[in-house]
Structures are given as structure tokens and as C-alpha cells.
mmCIF file of the C-alpha atoms, coordinates in Angstrom:
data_MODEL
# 
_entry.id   MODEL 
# 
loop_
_atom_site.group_PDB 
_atom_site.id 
_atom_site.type_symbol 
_atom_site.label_atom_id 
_atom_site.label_alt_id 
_atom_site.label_comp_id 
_atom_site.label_asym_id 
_atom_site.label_entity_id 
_atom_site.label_seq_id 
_atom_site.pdbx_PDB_ins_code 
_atom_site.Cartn_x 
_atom_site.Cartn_y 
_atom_site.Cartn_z 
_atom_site.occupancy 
_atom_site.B_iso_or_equiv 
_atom_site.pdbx_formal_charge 
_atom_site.auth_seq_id 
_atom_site.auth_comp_id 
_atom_site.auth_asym_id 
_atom_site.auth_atom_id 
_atom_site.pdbx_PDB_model_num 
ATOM 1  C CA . UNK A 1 1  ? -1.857 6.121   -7.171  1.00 0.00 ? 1  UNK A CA 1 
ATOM 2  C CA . UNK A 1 2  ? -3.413 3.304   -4.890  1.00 0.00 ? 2  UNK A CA 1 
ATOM 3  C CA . UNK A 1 3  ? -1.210 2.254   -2.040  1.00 0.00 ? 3  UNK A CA 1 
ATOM 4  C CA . UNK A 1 4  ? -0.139 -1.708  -1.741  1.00 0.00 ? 4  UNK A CA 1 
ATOM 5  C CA . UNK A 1 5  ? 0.959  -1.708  2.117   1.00 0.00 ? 5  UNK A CA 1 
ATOM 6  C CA . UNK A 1 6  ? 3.425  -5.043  2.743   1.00 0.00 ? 6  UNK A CA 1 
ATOM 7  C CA . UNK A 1 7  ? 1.738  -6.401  4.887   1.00 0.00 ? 7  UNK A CA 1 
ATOM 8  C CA . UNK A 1 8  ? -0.839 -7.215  2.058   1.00 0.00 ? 8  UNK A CA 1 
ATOM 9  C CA . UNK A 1 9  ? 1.831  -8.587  0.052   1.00 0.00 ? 9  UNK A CA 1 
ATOM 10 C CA . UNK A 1 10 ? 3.171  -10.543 2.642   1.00 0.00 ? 10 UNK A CA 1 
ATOM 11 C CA . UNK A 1 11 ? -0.488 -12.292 3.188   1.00 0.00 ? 11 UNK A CA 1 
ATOM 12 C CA . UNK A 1 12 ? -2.026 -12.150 -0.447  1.00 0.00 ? 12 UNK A CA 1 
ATOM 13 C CA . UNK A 1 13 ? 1.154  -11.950 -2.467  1.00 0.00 ? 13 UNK A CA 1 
ATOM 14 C CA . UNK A 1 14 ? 1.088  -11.039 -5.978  1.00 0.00 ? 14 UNK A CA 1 
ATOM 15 C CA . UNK A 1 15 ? -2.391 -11.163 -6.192  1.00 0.00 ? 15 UNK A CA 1 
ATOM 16 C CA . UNK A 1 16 ? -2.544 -7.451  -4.037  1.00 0.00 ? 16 UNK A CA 1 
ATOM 17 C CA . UNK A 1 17 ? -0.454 -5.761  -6.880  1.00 0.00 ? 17 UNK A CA 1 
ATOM 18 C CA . UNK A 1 18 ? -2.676 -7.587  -9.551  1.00 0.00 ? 18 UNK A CA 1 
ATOM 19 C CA . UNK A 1 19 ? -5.702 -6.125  -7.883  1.00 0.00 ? 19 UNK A CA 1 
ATOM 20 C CA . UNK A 1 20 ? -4.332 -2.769  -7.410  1.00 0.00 ? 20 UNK A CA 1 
ATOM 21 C CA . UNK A 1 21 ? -3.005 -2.544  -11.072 1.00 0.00 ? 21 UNK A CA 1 
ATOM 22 C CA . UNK A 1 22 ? -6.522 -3.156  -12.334 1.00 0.00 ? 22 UNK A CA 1 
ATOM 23 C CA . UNK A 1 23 ? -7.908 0.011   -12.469 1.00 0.00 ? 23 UNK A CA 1 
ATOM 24 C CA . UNK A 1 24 ? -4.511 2.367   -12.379 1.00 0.00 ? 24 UNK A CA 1 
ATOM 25 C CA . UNK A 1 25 ? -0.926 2.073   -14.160 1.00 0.00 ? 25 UNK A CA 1 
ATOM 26 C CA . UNK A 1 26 ? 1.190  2.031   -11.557 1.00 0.00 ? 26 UNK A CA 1 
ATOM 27 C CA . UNK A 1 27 ? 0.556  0.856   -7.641  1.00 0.00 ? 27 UNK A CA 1 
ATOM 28 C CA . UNK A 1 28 ? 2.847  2.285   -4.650  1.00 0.00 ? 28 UNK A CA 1 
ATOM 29 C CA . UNK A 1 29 ? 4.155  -0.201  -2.125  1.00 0.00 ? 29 UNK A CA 1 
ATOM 30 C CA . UNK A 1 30 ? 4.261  1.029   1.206   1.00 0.00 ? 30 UNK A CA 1 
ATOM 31 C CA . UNK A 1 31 ? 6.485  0.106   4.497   1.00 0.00 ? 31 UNK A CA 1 
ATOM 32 C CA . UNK A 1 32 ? 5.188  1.135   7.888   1.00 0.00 ? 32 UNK A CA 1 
ATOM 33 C CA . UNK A 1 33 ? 3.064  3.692   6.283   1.00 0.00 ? 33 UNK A CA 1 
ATOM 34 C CA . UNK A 1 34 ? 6.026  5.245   4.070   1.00 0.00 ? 34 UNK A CA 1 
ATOM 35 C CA . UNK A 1 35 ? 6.208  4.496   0.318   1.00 0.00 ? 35 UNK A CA 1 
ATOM 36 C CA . UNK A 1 36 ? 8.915  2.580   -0.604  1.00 0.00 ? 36 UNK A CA 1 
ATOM 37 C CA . UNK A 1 37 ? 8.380  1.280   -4.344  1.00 0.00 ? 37 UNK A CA 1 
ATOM 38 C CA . UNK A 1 38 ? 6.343  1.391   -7.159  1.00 0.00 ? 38 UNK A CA 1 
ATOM 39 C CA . UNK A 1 39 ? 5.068  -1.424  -9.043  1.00 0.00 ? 39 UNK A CA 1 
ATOM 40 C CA . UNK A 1 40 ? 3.868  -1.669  -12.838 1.00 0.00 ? 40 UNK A CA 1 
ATOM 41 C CA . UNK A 1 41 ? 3.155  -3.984  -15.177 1.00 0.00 ? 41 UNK A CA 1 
ATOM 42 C CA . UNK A 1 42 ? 5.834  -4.873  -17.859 1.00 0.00 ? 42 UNK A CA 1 
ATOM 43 C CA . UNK A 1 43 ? 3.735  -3.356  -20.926 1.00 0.00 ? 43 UNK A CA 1 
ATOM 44 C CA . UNK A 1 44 ? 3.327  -0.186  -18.782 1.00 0.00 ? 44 UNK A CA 1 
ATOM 45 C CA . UNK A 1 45 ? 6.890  0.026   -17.761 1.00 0.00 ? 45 UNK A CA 1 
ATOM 46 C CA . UNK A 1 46 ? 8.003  -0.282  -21.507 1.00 0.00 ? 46 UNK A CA 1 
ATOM 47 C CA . UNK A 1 47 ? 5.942  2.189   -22.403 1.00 0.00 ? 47 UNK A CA 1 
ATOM 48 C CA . UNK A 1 48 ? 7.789  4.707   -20.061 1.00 0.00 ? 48 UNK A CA 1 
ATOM 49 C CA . UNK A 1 49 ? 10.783 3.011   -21.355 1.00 0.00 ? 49 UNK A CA 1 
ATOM 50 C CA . UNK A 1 50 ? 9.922  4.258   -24.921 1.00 0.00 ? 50 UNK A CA 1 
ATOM 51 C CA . UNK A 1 51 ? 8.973  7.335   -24.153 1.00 0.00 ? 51 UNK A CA 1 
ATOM 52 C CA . UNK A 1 52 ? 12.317 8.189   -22.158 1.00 0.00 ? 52 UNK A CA 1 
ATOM 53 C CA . UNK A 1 53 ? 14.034 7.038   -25.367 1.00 0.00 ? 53 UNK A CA 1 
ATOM 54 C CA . UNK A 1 54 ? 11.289 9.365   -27.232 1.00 0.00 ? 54 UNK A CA 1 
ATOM 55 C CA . UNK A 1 55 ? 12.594 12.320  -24.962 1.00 0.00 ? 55 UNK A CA 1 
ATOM 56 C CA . UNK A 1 56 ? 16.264 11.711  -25.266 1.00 0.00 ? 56 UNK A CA 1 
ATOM 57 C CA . UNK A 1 57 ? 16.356 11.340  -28.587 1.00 0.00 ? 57 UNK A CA 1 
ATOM 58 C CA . UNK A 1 58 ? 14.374 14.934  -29.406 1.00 0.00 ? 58 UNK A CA 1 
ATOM 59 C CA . UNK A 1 59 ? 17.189 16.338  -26.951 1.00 0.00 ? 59 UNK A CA 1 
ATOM 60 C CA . UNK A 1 60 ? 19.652 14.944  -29.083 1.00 0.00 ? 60 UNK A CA 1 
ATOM 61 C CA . UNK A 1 61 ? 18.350 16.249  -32.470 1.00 0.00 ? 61 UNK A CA 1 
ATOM 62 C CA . UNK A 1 62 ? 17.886 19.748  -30.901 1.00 0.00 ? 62 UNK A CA 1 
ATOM 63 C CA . UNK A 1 63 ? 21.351 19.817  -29.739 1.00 0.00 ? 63 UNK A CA 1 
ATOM 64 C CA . UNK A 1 64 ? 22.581 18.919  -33.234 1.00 0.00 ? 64 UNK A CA 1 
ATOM 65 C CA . UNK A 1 65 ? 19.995 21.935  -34.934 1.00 0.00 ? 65 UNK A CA 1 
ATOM 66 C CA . UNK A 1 66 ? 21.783 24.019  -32.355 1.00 0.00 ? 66 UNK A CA 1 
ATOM 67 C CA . UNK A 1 67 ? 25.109 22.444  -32.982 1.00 0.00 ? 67 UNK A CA 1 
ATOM 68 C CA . UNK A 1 68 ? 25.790 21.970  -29.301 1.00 0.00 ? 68 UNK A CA 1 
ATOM 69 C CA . UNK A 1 69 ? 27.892 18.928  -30.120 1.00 0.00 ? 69 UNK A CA 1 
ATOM 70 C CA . UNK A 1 70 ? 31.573 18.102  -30.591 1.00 0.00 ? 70 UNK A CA 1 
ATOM 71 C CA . UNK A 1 71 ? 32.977 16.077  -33.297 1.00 0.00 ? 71 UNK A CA 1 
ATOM 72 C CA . UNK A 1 72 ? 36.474 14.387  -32.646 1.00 0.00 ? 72 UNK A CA 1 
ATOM 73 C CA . UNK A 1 73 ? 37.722 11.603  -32.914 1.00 0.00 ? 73 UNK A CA 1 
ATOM 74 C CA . UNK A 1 74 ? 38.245 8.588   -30.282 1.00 0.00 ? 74 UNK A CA 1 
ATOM 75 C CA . UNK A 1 75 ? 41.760 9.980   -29.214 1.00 0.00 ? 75 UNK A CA 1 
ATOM 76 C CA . UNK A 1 76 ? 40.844 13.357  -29.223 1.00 0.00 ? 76 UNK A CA 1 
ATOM 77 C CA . UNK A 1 77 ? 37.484 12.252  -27.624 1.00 0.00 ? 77 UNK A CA 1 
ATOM 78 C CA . UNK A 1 78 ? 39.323 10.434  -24.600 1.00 0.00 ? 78 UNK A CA 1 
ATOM 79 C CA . UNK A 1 79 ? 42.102 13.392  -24.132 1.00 0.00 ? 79 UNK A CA 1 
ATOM 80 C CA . UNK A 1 80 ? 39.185 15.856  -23.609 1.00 0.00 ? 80 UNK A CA 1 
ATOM 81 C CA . UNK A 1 81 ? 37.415 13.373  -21.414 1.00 0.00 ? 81 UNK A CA 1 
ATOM 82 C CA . UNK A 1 82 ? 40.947 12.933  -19.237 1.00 0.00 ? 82 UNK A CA 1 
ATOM 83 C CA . UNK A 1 83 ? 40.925 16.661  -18.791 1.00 0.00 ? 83 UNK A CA 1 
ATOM 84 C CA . UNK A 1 84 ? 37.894 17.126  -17.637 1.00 0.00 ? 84 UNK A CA 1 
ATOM 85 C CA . UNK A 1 85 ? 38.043 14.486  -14.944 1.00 0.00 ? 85 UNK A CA 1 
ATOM 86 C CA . UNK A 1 86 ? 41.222 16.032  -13.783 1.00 0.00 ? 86 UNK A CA 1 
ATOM 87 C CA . UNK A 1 87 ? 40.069 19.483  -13.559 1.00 0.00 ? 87 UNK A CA 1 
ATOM 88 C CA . UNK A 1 88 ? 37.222 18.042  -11.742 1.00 0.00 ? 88 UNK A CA 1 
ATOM 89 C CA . UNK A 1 89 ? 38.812 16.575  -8.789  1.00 0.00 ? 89 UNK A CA 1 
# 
């Protein structure tokens, strides 16, 4: 990943992200030599997006072919979830 050091942004603005993100996905920003941030475009970052959703919702399907799930209902639901923040303090 190509490096987009501020001062570059503070001198050529946008236009040194839109020339990093032309031949990579993503572009690091960097401060005083340290990376700080990463930059993408918005059809690149909803494509992460998607495939976050992608991942979480496999998890949840194997959980529920493994039956690691609990069904209650919403009172039952918030006593259990009352318990467990009091045994976790």
C-alpha cells in the first residue's frame, strides 16, 4: 500500500489520494513518517462493507447448524442480559 504523507495533502489536496488510488485500493496517510489513516474510494470501501456482512452472516448460519443460539423471549432476553452485566462488574 502506497504511502500519502500530509504534507502532500496539505499542498496538492485531494488530488494526492486520487493519484495514489489509481493503481492500488486503498492509500495510507502518513504523519511525521507514522501511518495514521487509510484512505479508499467509496465503491472500494462498500465492497469491504459487503463482504463483512458476507462474513457475519456465514457466522451466524453456522452458529444456528450448531445450535449455538438462545431463543427467549424479550423479557427473558433482557433478565439474562441484566445478569450477565452484573456478574461482570
Amino acid at each position: 500500500m502506497g504511502a500519502v504523507a500530509a504534507n502532500d495533502l496539505k499542498t496538492k489536496g485531494i488530488k494526492a489520494i486520487e493519484d495514489a488510488l489509481l493503481t492500488q485500493p486503498e492509500a495510507s496517510v502518513s504523519v511525521r513518517g507514522q501511518i495514521k489513516y487509510v484512505v479508499m474510494s467509496q465503491e472500494h470501501y462498500h465492497y469491504l462493507r459487503e463482504c463483512e456482512l458476507e462474513a457475519a452472516l456465514a457466522e451466524s448460519k453456522g452458529d444456528m447448524a450448531s445450535d449455538r443460539f438462545v431463543k427467549e423471549t424479550v423479557a427473558q432476553h433482557l433478565k439474562r442480559l441484566k445478569q450477565l452485566n452484573k456478574a461482570s462488574k
